[in-house]
C-alpha positions in Angstrom: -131.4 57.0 128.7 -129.5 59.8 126.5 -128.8 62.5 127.8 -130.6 65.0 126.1 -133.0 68.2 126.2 -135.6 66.5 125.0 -136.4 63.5 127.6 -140.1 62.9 126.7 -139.3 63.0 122.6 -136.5 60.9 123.4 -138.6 58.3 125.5 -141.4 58.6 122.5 -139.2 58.0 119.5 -137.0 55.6 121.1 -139.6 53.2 122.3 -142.2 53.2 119.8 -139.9 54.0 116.5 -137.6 51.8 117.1 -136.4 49.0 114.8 -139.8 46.7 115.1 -141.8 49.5 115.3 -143.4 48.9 112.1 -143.7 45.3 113.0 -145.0 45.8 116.4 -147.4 48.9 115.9 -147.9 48.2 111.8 -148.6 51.9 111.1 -146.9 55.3 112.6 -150.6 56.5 113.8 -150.8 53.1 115.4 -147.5 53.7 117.0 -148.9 57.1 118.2 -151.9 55.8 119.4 -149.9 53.0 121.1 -147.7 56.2 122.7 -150.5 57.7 124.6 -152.6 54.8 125.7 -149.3 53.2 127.3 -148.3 56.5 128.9 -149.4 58.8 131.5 -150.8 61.8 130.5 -148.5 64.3 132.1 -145.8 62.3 129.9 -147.6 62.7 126.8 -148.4 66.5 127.8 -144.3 66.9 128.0 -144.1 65.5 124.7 -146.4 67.8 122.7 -144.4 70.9 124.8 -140.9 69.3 123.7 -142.2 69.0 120.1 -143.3 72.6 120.3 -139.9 73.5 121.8 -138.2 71.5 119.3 -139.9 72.9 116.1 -139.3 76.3 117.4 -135.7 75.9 118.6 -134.5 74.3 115.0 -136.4 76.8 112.5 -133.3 75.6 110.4 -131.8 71.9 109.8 -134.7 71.0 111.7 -134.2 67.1 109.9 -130.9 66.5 110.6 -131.2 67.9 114.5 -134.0 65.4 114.6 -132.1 62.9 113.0 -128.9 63.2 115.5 -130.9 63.9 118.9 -133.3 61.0 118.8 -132.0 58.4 116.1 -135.2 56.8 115.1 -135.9 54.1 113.1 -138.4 56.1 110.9 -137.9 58.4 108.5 -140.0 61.9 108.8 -139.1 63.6 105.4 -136.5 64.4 103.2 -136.0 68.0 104.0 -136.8 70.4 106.9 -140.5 71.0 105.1 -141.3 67.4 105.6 -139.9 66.5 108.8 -142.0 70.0 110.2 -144.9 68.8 108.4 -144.4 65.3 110.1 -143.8 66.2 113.8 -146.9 69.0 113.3 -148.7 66.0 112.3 -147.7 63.8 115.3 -148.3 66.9 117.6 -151.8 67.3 116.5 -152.2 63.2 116.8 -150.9 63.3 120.8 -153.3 65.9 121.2 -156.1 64.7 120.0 -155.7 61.5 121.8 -154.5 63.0 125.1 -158.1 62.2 126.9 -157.4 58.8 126.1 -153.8 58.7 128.3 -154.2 57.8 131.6 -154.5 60.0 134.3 -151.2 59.8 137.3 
């Protein structure tokens, strides 16, 4: 695991945006989807938080902080607009979807 801040994010975006990912889950709401149904929900809970954290702790160069902590295989945007648009997006997704995780 890296050693990072972030450990749920990390967990997130290094097991389902990986290298396959598109192969494997086909579309990034897919990939999402796959996220919470394979997780627990106290995990997908810490993920929403460490987006939250994340998007408040980089209110600048929010894309390339993104890009160096968690080195996915996806890209979110080409500038600090998109990428907050995107992870606001994927936030709102994990949500949603958060009955759906399974319970510890």
């Amino acid at each position: 695991m890296n050693d990072t801040t972030y450990p749920a994010l990390w967990q997130f975006f290094g097991g389902y945006f990986h290298q396959d990912w598109d192969i494997v889950h086909g579309t990034e709401a897919k990939a999402i989807t796959n996220y919470v149904q394979d997780g627990l929900r106290d995990e997908v809970d810490q993920a929403i938080e460490e987006i939250d954290r994340f998007l408040l702790e980089h209110p600048t160069g929010l894309l390339a902080a993104f890009e160096t902590e968690f080195e996915p295989m996806i890209i979110i945007g080409s500038n600090d607009d998109e990428a907050r648009a995107w992870l606001i997006r994927t936030r709102d997704q994990l949500q949603s979807e958060l009955v759906h995780a399974p319970l510890r």
